[in-house]
N, C-alpha and C positions, 0 to 999 in steps of 0.2 A: 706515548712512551711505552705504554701497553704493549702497543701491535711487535714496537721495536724490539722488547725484551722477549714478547714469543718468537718472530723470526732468528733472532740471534739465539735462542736455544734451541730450536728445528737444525739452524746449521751446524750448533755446537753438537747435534746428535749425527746427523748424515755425515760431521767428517770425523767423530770417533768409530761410526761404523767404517768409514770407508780404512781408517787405520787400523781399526781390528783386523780388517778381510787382509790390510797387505803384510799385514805383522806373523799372520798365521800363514800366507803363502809363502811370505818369507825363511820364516822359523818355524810353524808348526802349529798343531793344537793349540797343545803344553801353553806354549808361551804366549797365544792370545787370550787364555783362560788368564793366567796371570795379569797380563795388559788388562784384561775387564776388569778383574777384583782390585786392580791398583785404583782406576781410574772412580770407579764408583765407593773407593775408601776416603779416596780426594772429595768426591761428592757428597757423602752421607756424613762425616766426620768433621765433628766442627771443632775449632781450638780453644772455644769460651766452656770448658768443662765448672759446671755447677757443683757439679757433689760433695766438694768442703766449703761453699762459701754460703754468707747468710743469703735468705732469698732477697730477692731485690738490690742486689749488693756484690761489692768483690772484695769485702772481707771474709776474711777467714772464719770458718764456723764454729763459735764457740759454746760452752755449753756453760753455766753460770749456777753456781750454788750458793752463794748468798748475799744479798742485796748490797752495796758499798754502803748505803746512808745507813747503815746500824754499826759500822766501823771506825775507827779512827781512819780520818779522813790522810790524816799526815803521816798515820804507818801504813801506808801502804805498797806492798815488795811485788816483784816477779822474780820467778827463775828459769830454767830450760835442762830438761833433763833430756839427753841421747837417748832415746828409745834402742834404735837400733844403729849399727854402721856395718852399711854394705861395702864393696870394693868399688862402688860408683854413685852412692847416695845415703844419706842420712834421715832415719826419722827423728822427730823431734817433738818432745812437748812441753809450752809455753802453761806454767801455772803463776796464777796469780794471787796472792794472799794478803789478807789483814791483818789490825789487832782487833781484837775485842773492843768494845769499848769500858765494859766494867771489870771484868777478869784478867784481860790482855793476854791474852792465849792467842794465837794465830789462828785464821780462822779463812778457808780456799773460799774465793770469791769466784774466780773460773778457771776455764781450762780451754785450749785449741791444741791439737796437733796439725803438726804438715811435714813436708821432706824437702830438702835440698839438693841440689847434686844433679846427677843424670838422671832424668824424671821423664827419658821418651819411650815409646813401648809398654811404658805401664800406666796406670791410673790407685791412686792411695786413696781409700773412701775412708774416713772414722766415722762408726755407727754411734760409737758409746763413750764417753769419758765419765769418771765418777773417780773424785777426790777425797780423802779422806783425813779428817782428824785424828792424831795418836793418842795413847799416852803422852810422849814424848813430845814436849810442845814444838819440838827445833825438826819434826820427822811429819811429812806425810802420807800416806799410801794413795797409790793411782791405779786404775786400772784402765785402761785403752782401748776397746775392742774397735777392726776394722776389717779394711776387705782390702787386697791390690788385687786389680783387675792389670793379668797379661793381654796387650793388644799385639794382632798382628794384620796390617791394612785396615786397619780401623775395626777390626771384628773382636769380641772377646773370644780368647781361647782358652782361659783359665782364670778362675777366681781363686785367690788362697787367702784365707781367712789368717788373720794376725791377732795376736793377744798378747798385750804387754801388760803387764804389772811389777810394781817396784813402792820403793820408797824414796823421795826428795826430800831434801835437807833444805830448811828454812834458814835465812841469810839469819 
């Protein structure tokens, strides 16, 4: 099975050369330069993207600030606060809270963000989440930090670092 999977990569290269040479007779440099960088964005780029999920897993990466067994077990909420709304996708972060169990103050157990929508071309990393208790027992503060990485042929061409912070209202 061996021998088989290197010959059929030998020919998978002799007839990408031989289509580069008639691709560039045909149209030009230009466009066999293009044809290689597609072809090997195909090759190098894989679709199982890791960087929000936990390792060994395809959940979503969450970041967790206080254990659930020191909380009421039966109060415990979620919410989802719109980070951001693009014209073609949505950030979002999913927090999850308690009560107390002596004071009953609510009290962020964890956090994930992720995005919806039209999500090709780019990549959303979150480096950072960190929740926060108020005064105000019904109010939290969030703060987000991340990275979207622009792809083009599977290459980055841009990172632009993102920073959300806000307050979420406990149910």
């Amino acid at each position: 099975m061996g021998l088989l999977n290197i010959a059929l990569l030998i020919f998978f290269f002799v007839t990408c050369f031989r289509a580069t040479k008639l691709v560039r007779e045909k149209w030009g440099l230009f466009a066999s330069i293009v044809f290689v960088f597609g072809l090997l964005s195909f090759m190098g780029s894989s679709n199982n993207d890791k960087s929000n999920k936990e390792p060994n897993s395809n959940q979503i990466k969450t970041w967790k600030f206080t254990p659930e067994d020191s909380l009421d077990k039966k109060a415990t909420f979620s919410t989802i606060v719109k980070l951001e709304q693009t014209l073609v996708s949505d950030y979002q972060l999913h927090v999850t809270y308690g009560q107390d169990q002596q004071k009953h103050l609510n009290t962020p157990i964890s956090a994930s963000a992720w995005r919806t929508g039209l999500v090709s071309g780019t990549n959303w990393k979150p480096e950072f989440i960190n929740v926060n208790q108020t005064d105000d027992n019904t109010k939290f503060e969030y703060f987000v930090d991340g990275t979207v990485e622009w792809k083009l042929l599977g290459m980055t061409i841009y990172s632009q670092p993102k920073l959300y912070k806000g307050f979420v209202s406990a149910k």
